[in-house]
ROSE-4610 file (N, C-alpha, C; in Angstrom, 1 decimal, always signed):
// ROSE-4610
residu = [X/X/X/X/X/X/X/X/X/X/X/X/X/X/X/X/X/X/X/X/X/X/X/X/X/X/X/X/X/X/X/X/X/X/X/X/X/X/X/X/X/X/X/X/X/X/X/X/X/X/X/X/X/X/X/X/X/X/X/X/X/X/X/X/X/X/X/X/X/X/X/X/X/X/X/X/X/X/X/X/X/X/X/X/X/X/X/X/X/X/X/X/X/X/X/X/X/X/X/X/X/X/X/X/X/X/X/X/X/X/X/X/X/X/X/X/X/X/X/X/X/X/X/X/X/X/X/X/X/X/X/X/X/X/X/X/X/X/X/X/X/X/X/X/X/X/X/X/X/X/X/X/X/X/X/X/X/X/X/X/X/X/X/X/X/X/X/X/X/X/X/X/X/X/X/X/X/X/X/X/X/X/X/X/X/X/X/X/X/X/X/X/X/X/X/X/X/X/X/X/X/X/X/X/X/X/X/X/X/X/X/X/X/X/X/X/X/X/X/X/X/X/X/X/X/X/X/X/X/X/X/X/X/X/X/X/X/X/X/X/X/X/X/X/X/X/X/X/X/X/X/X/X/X/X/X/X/X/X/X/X/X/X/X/X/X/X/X/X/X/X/X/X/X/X/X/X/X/X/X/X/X/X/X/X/X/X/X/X/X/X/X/X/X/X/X/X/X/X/X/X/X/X/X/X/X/X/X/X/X/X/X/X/X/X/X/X/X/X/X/X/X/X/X/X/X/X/X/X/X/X/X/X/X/X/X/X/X/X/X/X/X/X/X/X/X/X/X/X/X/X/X/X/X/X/X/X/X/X/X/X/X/X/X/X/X/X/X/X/X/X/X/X/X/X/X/X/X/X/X/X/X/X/X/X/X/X/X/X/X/X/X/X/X/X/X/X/X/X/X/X/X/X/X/X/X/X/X/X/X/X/X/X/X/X/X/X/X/X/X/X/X/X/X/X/X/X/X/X/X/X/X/X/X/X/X/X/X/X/X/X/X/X/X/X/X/X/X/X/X/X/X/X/X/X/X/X/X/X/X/X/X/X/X/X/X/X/X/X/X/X/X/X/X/X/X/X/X/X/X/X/X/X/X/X/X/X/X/X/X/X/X/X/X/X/X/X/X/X/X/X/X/X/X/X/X/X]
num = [1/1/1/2/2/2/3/3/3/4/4/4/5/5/5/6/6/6/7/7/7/8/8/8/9/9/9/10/10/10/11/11/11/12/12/12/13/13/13/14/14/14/15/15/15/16/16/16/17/17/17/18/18/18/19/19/19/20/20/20/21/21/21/22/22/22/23/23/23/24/24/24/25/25/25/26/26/26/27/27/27/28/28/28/29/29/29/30/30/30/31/31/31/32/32/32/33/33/33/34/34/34/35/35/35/36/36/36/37/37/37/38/38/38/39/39/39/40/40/40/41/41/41/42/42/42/43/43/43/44/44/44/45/45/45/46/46/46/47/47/47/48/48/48/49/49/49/50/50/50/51/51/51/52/52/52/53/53/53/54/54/54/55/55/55/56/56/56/57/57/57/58/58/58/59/59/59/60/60/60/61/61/61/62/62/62/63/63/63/64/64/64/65/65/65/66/66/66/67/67/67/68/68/68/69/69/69/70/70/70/71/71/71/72/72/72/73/73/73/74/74/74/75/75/75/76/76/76/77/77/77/78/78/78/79/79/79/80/80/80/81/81/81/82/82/82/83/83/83/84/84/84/85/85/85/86/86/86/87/87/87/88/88/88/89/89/89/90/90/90/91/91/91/92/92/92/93/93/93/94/94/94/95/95/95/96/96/96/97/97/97/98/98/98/99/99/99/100/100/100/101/101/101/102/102/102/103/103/103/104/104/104/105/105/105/106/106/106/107/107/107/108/108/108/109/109/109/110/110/110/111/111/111/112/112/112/113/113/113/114/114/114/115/115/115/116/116/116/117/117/117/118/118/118/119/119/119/120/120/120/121/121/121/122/122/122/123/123/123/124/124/124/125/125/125/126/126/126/127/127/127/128/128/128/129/129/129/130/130/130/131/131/131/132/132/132/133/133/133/134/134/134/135/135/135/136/136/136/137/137/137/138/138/138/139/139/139/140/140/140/141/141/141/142/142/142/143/143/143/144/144/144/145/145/145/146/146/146/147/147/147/148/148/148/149/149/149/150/150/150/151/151/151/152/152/152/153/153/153/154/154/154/155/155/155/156/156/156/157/157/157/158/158/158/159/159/159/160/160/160/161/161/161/162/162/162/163/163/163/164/164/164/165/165/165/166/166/166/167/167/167/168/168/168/169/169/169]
x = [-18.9/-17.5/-17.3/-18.2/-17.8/-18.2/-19.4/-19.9/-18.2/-17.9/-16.4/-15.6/-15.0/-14.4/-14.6/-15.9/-16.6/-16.2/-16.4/-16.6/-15.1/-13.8/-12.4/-12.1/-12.5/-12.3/-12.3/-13.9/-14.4/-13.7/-13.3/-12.4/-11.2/-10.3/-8.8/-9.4/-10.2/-10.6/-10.6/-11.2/-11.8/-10.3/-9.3/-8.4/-7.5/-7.3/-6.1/-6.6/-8.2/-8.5/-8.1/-8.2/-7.8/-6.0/-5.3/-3.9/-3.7/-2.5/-1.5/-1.6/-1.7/-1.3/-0.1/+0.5/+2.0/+2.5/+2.2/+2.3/+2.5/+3.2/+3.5/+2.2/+2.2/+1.4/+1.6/+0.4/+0.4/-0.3/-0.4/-1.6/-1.4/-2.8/-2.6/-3.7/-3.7/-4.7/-5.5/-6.4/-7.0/-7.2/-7.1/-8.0/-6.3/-5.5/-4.1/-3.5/-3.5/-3.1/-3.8/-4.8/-5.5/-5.5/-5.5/-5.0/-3.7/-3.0/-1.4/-0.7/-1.8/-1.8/-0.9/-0.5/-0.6/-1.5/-2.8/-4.1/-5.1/-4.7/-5.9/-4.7/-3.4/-3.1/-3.4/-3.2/-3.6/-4.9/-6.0/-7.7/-7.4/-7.0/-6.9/-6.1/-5.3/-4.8/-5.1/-6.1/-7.0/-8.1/-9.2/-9.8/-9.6/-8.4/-8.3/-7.6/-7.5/-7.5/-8.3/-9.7/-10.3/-11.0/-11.8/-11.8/-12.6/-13.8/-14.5/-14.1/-13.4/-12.4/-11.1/-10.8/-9.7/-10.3/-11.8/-12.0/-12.8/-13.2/-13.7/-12.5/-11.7/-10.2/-10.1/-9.7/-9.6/-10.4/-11.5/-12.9/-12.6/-12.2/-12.0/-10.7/-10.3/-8.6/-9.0/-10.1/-10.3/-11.2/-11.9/-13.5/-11.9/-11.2/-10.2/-9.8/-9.3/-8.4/-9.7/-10.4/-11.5/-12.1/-12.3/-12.6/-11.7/-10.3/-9.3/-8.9/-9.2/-9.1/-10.6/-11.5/-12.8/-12.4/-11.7/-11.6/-10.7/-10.1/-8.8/-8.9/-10.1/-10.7/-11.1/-12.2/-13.1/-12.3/-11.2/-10.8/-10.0/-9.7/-8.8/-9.6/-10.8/-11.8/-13.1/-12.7/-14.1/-14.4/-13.4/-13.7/-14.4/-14.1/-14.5/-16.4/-16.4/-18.1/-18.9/-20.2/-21.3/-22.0/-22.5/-23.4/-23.9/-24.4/-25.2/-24.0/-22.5/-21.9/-21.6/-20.9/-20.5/-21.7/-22.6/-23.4/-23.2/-23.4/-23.2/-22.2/-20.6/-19.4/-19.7/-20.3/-20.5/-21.1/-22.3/-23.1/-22.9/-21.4/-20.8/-19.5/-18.8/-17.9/-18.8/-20.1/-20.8/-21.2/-21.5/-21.5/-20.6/-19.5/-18.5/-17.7/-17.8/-17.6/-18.7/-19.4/-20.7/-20.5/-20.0/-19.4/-18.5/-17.7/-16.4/-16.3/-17.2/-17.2/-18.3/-19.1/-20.0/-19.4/-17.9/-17.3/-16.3/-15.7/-15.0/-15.7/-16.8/-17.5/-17.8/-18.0/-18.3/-16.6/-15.6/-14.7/-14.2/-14.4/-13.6/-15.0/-16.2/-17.2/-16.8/-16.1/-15.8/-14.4/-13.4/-12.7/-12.7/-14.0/-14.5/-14.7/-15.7/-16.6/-15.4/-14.6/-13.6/-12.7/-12.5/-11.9/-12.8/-14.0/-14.8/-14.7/-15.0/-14.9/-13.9/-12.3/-11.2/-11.2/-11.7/-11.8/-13.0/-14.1/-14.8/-14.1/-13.8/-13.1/-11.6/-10.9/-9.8/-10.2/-11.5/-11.8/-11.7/-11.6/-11.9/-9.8/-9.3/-8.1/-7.3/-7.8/-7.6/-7.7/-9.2/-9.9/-9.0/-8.5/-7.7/-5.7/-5.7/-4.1/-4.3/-4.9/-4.5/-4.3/-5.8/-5.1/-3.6/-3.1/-1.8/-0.6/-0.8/+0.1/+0.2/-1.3/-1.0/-0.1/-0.7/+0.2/+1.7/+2.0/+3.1/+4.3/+3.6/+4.0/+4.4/+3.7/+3.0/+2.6/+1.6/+0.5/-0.1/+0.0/-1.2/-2.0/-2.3/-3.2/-3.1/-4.0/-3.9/-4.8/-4.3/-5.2/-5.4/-6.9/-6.5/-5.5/-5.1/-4.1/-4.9/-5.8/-6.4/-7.0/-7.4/-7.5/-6.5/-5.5/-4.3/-3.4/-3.2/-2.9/-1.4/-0.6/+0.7/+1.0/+2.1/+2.7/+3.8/+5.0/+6.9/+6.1/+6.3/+6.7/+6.7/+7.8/+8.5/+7.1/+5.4/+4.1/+3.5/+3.6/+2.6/+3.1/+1.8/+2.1/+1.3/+1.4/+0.0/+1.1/+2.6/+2.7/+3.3/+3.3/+3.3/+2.0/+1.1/-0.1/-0.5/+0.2/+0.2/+1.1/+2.2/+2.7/+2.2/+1.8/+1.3/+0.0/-0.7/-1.6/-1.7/-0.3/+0.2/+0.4/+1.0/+1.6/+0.5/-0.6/-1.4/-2.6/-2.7/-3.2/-5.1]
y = [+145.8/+145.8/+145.8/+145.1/+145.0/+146.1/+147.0/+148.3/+149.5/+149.3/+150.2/+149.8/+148.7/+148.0/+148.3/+148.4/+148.5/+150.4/+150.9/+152.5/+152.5/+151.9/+152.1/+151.9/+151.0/+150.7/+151.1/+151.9/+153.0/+153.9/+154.2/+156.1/+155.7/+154.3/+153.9/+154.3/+153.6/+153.3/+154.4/+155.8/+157.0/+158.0/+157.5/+158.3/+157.9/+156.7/+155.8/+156.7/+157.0/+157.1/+158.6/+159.6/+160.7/+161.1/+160.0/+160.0/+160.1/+160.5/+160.4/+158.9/+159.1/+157.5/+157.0/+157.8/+157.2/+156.9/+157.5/+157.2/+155.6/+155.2/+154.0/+153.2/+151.6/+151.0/+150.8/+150.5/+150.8/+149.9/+149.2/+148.3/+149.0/+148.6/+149.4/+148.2/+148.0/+147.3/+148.3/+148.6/+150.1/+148.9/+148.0/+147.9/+147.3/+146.4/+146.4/+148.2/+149.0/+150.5/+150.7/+150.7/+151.1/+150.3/+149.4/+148.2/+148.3/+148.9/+148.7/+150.5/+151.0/+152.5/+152.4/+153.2/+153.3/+152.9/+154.3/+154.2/+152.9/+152.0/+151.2/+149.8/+149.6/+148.8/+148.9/+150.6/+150.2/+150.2/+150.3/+150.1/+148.8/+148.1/+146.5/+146.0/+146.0/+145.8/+146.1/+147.7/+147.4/+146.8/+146.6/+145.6/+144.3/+143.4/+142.1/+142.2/+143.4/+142.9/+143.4/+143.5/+143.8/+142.1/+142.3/+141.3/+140.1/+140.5/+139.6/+139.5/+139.9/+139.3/+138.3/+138.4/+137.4/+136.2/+136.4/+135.6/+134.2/+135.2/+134.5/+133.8/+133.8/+133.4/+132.2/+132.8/+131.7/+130.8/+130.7/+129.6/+128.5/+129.8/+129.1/+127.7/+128.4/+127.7/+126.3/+126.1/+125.2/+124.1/+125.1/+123.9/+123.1/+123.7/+122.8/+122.3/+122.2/+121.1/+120.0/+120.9/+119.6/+118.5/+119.6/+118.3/+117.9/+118.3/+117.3/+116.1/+116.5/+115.2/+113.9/+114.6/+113.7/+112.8/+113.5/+113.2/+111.6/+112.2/+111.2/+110.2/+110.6/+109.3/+108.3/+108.7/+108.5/+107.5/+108.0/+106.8/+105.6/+106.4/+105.1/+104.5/+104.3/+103.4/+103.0/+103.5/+103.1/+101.4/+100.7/+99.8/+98.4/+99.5/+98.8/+99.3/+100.4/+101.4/+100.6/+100.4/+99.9/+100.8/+101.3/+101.7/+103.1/+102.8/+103.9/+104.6/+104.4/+104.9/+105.5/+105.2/+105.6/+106.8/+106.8/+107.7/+109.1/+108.4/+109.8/+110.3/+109.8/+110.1/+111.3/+110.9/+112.0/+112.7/+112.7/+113.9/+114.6/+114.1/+115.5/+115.9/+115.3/+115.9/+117.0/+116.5/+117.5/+118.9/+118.8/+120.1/+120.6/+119.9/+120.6/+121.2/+120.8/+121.7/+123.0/+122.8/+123.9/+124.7/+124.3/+125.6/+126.7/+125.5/+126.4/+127.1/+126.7/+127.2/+128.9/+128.5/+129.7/+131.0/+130.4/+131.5/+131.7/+131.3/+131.8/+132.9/+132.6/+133.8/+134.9/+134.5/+135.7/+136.7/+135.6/+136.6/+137.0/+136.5/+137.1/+138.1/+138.3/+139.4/+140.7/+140.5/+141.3/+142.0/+141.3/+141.8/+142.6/+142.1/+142.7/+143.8/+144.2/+145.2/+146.8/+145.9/+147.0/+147.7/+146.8/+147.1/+147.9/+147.4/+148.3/+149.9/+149.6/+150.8/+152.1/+151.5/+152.2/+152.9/+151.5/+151.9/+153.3/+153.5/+154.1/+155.8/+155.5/+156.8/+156.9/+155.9/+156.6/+157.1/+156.7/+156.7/+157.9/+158.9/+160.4/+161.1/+160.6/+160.9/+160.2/+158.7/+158.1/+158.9/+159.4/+160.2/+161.5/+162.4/+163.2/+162.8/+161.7/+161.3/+160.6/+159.5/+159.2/+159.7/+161.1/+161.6/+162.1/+162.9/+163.8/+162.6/+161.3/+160.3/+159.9/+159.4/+159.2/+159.9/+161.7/+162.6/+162.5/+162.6/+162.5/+161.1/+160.3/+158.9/+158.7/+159.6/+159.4/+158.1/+158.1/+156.4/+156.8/+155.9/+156.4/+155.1/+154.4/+153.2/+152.5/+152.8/+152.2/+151.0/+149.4/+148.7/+147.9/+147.4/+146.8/+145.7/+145.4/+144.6/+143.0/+143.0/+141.8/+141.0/+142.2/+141.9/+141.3/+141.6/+141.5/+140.1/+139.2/+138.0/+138.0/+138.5/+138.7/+140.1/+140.9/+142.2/+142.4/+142.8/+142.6/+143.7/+143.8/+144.1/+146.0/+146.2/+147.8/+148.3/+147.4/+148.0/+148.6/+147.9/+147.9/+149.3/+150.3/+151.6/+151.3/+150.2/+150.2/+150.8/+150.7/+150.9/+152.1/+153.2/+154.1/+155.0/+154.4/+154.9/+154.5/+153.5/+153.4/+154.4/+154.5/+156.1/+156.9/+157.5/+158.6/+159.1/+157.7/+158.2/+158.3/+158.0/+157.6/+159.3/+159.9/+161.2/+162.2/+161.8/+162.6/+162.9/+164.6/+165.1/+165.5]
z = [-62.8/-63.1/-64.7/-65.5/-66.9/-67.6/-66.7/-67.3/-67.2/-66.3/-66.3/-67.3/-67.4/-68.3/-69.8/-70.5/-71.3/-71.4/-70.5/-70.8/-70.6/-69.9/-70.5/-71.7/-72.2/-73.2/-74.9/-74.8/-75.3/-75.1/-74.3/-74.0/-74.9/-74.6/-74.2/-76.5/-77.1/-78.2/-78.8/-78.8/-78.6/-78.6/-77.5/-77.8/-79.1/-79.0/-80.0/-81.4/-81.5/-83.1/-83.1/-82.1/-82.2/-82.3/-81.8/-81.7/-83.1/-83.9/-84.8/-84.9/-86.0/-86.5/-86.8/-87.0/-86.6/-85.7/-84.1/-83.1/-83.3/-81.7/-81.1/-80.7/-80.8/-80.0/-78.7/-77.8/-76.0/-75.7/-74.8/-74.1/-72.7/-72.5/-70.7/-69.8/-68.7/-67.7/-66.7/-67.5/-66.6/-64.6/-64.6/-62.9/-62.9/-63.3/-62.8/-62.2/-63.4/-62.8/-61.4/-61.4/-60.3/-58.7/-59.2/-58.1/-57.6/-58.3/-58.3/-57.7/-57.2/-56.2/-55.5/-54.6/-52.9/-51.7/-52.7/-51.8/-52.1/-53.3/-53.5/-52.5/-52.6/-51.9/-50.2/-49.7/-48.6/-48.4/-48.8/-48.8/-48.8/-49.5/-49.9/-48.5/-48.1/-46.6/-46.0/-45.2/-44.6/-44.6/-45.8/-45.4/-45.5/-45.4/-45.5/-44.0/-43.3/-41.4/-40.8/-41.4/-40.9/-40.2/-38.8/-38.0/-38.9/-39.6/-40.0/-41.5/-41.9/-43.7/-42.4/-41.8/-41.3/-40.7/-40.5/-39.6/-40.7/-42.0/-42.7/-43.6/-43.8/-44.1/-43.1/-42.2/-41.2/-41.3/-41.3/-41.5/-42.5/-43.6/-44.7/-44.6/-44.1/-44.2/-43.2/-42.2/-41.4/-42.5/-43.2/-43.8/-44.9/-45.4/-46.3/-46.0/-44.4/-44.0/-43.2/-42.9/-42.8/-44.0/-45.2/-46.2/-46.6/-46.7/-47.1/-46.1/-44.9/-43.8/-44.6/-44.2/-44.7/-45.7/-47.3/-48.8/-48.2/-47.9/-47.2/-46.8/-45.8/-44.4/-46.1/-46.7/-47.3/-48.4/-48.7/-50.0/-49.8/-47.9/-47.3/-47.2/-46.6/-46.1/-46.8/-48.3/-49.2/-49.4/-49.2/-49.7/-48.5/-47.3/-45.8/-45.5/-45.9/-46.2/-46.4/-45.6/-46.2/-47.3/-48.4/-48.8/-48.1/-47.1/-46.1/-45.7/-45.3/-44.8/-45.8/-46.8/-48.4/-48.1/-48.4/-48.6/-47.8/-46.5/-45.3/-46.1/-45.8/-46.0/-47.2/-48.3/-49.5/-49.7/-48.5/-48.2/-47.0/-46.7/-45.4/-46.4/-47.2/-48.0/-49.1/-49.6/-50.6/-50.0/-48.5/-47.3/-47.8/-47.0/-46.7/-47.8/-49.4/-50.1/-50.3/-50.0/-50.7/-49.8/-48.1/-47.3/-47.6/-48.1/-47.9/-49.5/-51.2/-51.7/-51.8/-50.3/-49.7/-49.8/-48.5/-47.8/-48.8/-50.0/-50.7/-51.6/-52.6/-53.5/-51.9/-51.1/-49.7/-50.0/-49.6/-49.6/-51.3/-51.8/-53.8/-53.5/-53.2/-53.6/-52.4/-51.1/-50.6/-51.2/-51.9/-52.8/-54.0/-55.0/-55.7/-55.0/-54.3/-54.1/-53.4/-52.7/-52.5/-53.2/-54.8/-56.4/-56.7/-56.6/-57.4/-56.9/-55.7/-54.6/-55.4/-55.5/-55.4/-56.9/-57.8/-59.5/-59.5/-59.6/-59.0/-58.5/-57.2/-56.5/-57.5/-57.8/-59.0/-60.3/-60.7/-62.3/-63.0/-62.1/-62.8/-62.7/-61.4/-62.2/-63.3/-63.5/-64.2/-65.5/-65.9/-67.2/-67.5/-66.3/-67.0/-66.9/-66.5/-66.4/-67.8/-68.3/-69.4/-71.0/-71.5/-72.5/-72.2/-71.6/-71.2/-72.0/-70.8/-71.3/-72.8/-73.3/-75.0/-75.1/-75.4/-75.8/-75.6/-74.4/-73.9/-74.6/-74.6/-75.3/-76.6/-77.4/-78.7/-79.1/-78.3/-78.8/-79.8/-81.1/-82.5/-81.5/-80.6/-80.7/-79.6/-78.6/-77.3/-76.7/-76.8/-76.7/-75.1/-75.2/-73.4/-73.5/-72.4/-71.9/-71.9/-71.9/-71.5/-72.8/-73.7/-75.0/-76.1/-75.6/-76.5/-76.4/-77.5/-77.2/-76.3/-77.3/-76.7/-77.0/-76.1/-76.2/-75.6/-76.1/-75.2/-73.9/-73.1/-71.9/-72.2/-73.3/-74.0/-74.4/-74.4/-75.3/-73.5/-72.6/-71.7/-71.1/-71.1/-69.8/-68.4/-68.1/-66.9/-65.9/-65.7/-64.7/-64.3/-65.8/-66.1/-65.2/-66.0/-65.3/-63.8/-63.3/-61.7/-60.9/-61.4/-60.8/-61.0/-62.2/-62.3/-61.4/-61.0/-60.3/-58.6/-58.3/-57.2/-57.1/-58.3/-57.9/-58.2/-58.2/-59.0/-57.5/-57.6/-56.1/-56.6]
């Protein structure tokens, strides 16, 4: 993912120097644009119903309310605990996080991998939608979005570039 990132960034850098320098400043979110599709929202909603992304959700949503019951039992009754119990007690709550922080990187890497997927399959209309836009804009200087500390709202084209690639065949 940071190799993409890195080569947007370079291009996004690459065009700004080639732009007029008088031109306007731009920030853009190349994986917001992209994420922010048609086709990458519905990829992204089909696979989060798909049987086993729901099922792992579901899981998830049980192991939290199990260790938040445990956390619970545990501080109501710490002070009644022998030692040995104290112990169990903190080595089924130490489980029970290590589970359920299992099946979360499971499901944030099934999310990743399906970004990556869509970034990937959009990246090439991305490469010829964005010079047109500089031009079209007149950007002298297009920076990332994520790099940039603050920017009014009137600097960002991401969502420029999310239609466009909405309409883009």
């Amino acid at each position: 993912m940071k190799f993409y990132k890195v080569v947007a960034v370079a291009v996004m850098a690459l065009w700004a120097c080639g732009a007029v320098a008088e031109g306007r400043i731009a920030v853009f979110d190349v994986e917001a644009a992209v994420l922010n599709t048609d086709m990458a929202k519905k990829r992204l909603t089909a696979m989060r119903n798909q049987a086993d992304y729901k099922k792992n959700v579901s899981e998830l949503e049980s192991l939290k309310k199990n260790y938040d019951k445990i956390v619970e039992q545990f501080q109501k009754d710490f002070d009644i605990l022998s030692v040995e119990q104290r112990q169990a007690t903190k080595n089924k709550i130490d489980a029970a996080r290590a589970d359920g922080e299992h099946l979360a990187r499971k499901i944030e890497g099934a999310n990743q991998q399906e970004a990556q997927s869509i970034l990937q399959e959009l990246g090439p209309k991305l490469q010829a939608i964005l010079p047109q836009l500089v031009k079209d804009e007149n950007i002298g200087l297009l920076l990332p979005r994520k790099s940039v500390l603050h920017a009014d709202s009137s600097y960002d084209i991401t969502a420029k570039v999310a239609d466009k690639l909405n309409n883009a065949k």
